[in-house]
C-alpha positions in Angstrom: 120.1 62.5 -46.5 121.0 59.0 -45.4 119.7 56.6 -43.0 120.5 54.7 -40.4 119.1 53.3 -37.3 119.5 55.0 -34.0 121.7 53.2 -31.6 119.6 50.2 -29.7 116.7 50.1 -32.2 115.4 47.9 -34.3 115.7 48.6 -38.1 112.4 46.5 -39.8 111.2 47.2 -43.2 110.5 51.1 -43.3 107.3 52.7 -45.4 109.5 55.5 -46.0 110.6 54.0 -49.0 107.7 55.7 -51.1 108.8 58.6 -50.1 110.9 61.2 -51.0 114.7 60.5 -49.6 114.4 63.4 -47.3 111.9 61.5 -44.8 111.0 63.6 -41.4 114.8 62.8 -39.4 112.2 61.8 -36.6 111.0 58.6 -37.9 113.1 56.5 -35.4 113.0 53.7 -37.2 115.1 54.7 -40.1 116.3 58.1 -38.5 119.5 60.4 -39.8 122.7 60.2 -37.5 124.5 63.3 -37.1 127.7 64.3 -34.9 126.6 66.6 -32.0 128.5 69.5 -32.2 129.6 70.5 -28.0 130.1 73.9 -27.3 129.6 77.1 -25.0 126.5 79.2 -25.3 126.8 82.0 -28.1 125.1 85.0 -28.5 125.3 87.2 -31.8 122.9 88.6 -34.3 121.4 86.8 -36.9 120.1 88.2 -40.3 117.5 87.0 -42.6 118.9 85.5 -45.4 119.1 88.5 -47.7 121.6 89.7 -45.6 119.2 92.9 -44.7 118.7 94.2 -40.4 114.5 93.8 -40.8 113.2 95.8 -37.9 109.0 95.1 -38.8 107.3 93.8 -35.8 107.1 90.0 -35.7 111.0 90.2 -37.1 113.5 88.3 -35.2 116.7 89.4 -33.7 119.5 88.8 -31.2 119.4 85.1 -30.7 120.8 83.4 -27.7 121.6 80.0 -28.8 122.4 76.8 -26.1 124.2 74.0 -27.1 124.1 70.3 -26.2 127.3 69.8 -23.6 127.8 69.1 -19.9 125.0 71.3 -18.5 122.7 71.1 -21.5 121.0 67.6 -23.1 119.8 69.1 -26.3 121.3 65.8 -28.9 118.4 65.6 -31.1 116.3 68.8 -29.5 113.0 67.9 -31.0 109.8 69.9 -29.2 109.5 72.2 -26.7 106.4 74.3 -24.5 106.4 76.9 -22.2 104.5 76.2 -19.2 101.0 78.3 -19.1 102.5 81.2 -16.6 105.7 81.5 -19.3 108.1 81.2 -16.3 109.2 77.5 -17.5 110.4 75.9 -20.7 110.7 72.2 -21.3 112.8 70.9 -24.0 112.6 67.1 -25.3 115.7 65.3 -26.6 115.2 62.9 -28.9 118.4 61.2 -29.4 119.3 62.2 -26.0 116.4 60.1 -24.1 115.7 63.2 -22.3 113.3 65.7 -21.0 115.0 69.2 -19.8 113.1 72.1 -17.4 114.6 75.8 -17.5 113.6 79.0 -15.6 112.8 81.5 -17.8 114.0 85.2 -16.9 112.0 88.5 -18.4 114.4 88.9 -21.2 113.5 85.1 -22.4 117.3 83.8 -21.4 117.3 80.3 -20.1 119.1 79.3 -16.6 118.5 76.4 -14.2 118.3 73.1 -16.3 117.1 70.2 -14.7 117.6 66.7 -16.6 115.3 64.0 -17.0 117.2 61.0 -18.7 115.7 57.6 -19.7 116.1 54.9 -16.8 114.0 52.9 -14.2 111.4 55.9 -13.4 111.4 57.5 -16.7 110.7 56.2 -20.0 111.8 59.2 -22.5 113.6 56.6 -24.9 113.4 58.9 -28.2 111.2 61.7 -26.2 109.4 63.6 -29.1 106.1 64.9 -27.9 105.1 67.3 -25.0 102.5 69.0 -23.5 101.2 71.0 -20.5 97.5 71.2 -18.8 95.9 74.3 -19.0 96.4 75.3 -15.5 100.1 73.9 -16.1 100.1 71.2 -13.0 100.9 68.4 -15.1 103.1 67.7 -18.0 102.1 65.1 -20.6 105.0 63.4 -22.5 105.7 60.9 -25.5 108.4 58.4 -25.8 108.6 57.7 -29.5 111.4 54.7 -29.1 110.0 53.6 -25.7 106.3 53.4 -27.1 104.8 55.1 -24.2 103.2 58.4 -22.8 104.1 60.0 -19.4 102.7 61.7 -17.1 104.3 64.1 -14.3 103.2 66.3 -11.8 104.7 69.9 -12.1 106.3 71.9 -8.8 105.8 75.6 -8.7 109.9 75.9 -9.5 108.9 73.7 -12.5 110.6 70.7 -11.5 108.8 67.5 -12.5 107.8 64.1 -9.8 105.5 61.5 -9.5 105.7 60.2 -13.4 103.1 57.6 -14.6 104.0 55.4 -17.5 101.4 54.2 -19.5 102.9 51.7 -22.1 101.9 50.2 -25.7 99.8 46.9 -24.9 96.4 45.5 -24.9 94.9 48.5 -23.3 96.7 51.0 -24.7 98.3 52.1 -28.6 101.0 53.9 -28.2 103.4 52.1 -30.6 105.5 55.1 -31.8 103.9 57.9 -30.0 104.4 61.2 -30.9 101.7 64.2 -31.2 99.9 64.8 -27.8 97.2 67.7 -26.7 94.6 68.4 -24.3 91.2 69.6 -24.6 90.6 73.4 -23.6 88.9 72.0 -20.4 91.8 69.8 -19.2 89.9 66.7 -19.2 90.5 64.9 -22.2 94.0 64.2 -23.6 94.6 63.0 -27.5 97.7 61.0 -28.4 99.1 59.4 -31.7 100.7 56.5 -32.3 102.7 57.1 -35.2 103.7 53.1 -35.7 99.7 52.2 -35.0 98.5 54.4 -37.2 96.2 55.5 -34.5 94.1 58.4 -32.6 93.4 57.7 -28.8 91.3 59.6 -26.5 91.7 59.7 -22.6 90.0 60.8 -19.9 91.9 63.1 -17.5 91.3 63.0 -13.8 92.4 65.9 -10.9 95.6 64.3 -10.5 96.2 64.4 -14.3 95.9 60.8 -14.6 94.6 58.7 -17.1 92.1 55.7 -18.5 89.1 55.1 -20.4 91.1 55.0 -23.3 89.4 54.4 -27.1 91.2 54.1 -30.0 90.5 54.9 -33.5 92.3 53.6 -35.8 93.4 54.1 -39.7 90.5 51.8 -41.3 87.4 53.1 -43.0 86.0 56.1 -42.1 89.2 56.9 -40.9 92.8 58.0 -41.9 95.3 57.7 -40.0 98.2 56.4 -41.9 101.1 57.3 -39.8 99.4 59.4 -37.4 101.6 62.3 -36.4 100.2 65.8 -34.9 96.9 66.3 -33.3 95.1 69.7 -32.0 91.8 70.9 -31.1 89.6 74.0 -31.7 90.1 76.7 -29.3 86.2 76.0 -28.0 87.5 72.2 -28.0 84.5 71.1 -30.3 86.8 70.2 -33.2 89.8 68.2 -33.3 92.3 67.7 -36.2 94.7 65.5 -37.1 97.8 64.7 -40.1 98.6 61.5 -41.4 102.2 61.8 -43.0 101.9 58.8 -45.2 98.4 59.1 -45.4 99.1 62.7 -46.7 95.9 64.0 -45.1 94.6 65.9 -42.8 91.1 65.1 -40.8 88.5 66.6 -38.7 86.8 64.9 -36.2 83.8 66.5 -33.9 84.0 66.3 -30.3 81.5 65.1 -28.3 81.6 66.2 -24.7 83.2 63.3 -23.3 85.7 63.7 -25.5 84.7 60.9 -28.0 85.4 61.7 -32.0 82.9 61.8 -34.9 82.0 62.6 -38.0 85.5 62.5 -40.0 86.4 64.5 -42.8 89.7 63.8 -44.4 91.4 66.3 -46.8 93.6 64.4 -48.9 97.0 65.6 -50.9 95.8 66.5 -54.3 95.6 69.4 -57.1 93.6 71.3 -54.6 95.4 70.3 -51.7 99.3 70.1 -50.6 99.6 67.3 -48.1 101.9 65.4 -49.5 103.5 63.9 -45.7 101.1 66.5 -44.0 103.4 67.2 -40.5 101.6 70.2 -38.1 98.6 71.5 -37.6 98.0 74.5 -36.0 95.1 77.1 -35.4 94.8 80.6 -35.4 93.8 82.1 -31.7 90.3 83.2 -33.1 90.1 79.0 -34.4 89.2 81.0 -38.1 91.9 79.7 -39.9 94.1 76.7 -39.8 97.6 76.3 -41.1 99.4 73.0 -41.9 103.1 72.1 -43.4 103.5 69.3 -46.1 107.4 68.0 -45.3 107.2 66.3 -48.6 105.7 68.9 -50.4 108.0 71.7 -49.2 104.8 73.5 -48.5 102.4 75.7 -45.9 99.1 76.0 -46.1 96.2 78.1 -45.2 92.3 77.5 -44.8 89.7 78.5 -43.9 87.5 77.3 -41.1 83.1 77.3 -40.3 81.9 76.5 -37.5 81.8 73.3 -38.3 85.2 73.0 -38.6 85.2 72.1 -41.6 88.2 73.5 -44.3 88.1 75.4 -47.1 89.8 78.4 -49.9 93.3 76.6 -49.5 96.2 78.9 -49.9 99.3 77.1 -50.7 103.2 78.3 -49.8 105.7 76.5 -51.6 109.0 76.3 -51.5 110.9 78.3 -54.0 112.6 82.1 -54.6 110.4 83.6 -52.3 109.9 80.8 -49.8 112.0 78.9 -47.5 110.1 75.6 -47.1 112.5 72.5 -48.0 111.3 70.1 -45.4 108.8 72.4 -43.6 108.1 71.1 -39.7 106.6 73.5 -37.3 104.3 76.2 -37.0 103.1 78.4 -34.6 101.2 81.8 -35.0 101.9 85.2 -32.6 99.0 85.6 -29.4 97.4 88.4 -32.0 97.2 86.3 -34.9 99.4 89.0 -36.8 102.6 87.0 -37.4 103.2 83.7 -38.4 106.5 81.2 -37.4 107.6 78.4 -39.3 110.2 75.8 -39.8 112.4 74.4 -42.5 114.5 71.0 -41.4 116.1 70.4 -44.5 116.3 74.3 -45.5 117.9 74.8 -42.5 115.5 78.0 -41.8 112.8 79.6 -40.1 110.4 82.4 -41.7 108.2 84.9 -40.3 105.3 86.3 -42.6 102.8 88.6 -41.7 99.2 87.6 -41.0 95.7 89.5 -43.0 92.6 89.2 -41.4 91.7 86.5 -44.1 94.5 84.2 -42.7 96.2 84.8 -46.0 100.4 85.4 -45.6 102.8 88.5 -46.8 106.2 89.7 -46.4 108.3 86.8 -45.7 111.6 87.0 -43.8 113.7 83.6 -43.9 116.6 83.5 -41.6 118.9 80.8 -42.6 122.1 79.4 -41.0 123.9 76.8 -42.7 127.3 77.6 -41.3 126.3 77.3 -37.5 124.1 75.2 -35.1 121.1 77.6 -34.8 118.8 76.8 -37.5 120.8 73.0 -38.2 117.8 71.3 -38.8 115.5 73.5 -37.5 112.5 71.9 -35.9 110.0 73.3 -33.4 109.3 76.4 -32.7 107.2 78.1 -29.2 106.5 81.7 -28.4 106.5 83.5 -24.8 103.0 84.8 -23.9 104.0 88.0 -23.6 104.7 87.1 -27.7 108.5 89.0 -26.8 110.3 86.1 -26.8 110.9 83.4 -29.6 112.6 79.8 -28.9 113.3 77.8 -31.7 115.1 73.8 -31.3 117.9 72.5 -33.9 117.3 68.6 -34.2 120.4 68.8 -36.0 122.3 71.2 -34.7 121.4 70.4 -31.0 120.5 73.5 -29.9 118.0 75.8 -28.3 118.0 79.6 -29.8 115.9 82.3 -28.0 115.1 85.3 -30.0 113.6 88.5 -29.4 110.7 89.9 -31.4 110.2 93.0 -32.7 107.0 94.8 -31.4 105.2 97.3 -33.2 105.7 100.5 -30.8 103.1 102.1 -32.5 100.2 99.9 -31.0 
């Protein structure tokens, strides 16, 4: 992979050079350039990589794909949420400086796209990070180039007004900002700065805006070496947190103001694969956790107590059975049965099945090197309903729904 700058930023000295040559294409600072590829929206089947029609539940087929052209900005399609009601998706560009909203019909296909592009009343200059409040009236975004984090109100259509910018400064660390989530309650939002190698904490008010921020930052007790993603327990008492070039994961206590404590840090080692440690994502019971090493072309899978604390990793790696090269994302089915995840480099996204341990089975890898689908496959989100799965191509710039398999039987 080679690197260059994006267009307008600066190119300084970049830590990446430690790393493996494949760095995360989302480290703006030294970030891959690739020719957007403008065409129509497609629609045809796609098979796992073996060539076979899998029809298990949790298989994917059928995917609608949406390019970046005149009605779509997807150049650099990086993540994407469905608002809490499923009726809304909204899509960040990261090389486009955008934010997009679409309606979302009953069969998961995408119409309506309204643009939000970089300018005097937005700041989505290399928009990476989003998220939605729980009762989904106010959408929380990060601006990895523009160092800053967003706030909008959200219209019942799903359009988006009234943005607050709240910049890097004296008050605030958002140098690089990039992984953002809200407690359970609503009230308290995390952000990272990826270029601060920081963690802060905010309090939310009614109108979802923000202050009392408090930073914690990568010095002893903590680790936070290029902070990157960020999530919290699904009874909000636990939060958790990678560092990619820490190559470690933490977890913090939450105190009921939102403040963070106690810090464990899991560190990339024979026991652990964290080696540039990217997502981090629970199970919807909050038993198990699951975490992706980009560098280590790896998934993993522990187990968590009640006091959140890990343990009996499993480690995925990359290989005949496993399509992992430069895994991203992760995201688990509503039941907990079926488990999603990305491969940037391998071009790829894998379902596996889910045992009540947390432990993974029966992986299908669909892989698409000749198309846009899967080019650089990055984030993936799943419709409540769990019927619908959309899946982002940082590379490719494009969008892909697919439908899921159910098992009838149930």
């Amino acid at each position: 992979m080679i690197f260059s700058a994006k267009p307008s930023a600066a190119t300084p000295s970049t830590d990446f050079s430690a790393k493996r040559v494949k760095a995360p294409w989302s480290c703006w600072r030294g970030v891959c350039i690739f020719v957007a590829k403008l065409a129509v929206t497609s629609l045809c089947v796609l098979q796992p990589a073996s060539g076979e029609v899998v029809d298990e539940p949790g298989s994917l087929i059928d995917p609608v794909t949406y390019h970046n052209g005149k009605i779509h900005e997807l150049n650099g399609a990086s993540g994407a949420v469905l608002s809490p009601d499923g009726q809304h998706l909204y899509v960040m560009a990261y090389f486009g400086d955008a934010l997009s909203v679409y309606d979302v019909a009953s069969d998961g296909t995408l119409s309506n796209p309204r643009i939000y592009g970089d300018g005097n009343t937005h700041e989505l200059d290399g928009a990476f990070g989003v998220a939605l409040s729980p009762d989904g009236q106010h959408l929380y975004v990060t601006a990895a180039l523009g160092n800053a984090l967003s706030v909008y109100d959200v219209g019942s259509d799903g359009a988006l007004s009234n943005p607050r910018i709240y910049r890097d400064g004296d008050t605030h660390e958002l140098n690089g900002a990039m992984g953002v989530a809200l407690s359970p309650d609503g009230q308290h939002l995390y952000v990272t700065a990826f270029l601060g190698n920081a963690l802060s904490v905010y309090d939310v008010a009614s109108d979802g805006s923000l202050s009392n921020p408090r930073i914690y930052r990568s010095s002893n007790p903590h680790d936070l070496f290029r902070a990157l993603d960020v999530i919290l327990s699904p009874d909000g008492q636990h939060l958790y947190v990678t560092a990619f070039l820490g190559d470690a994961l933490s977890v913090y206590d939450v105190a009921s103001d939102g403040a963070l404590s106690n810090p464990r840090i899991y560190r990339s080692d024979n026991t652990h694969e964290l080696d540039g440690a990217w997502v981090v994502t629970l199970s919807p019971d909050g038993q198990h956790l699951y975490v992706t090493a980009y560098d280590g072309d790896a998934l993993s899978v522990y187990d968590v107590a009640s006091d959140g604390a890990l343990s009996n990793p499993r480690i995925y790696r990359d290989g005949n059975t496993h399509e992992l090269n430069g895994a991203l994302d992760v995201t688990l089915s509503r039941d907990g049965r079926h488990v999603y995840v990305t491969a940037f480099v391998g071009n790829a996204l894998s379902v596996y099945d889910v045992a009540s341990n947390g432990a993974l089975s029966n992986p299908r890898i669909y892989q698409d090197s000749n198309s846009s689908k899967l080019n650089g496959a990055i984030s993936v989100a799943l419709s409540l309903d769990g019927q619908h799965l959309y899946v982002t191509a940082g590379k490719g710039h494009a969008l892909s729904v697919y439908q899921v398999i159910h098992d009838t039987s149930r």
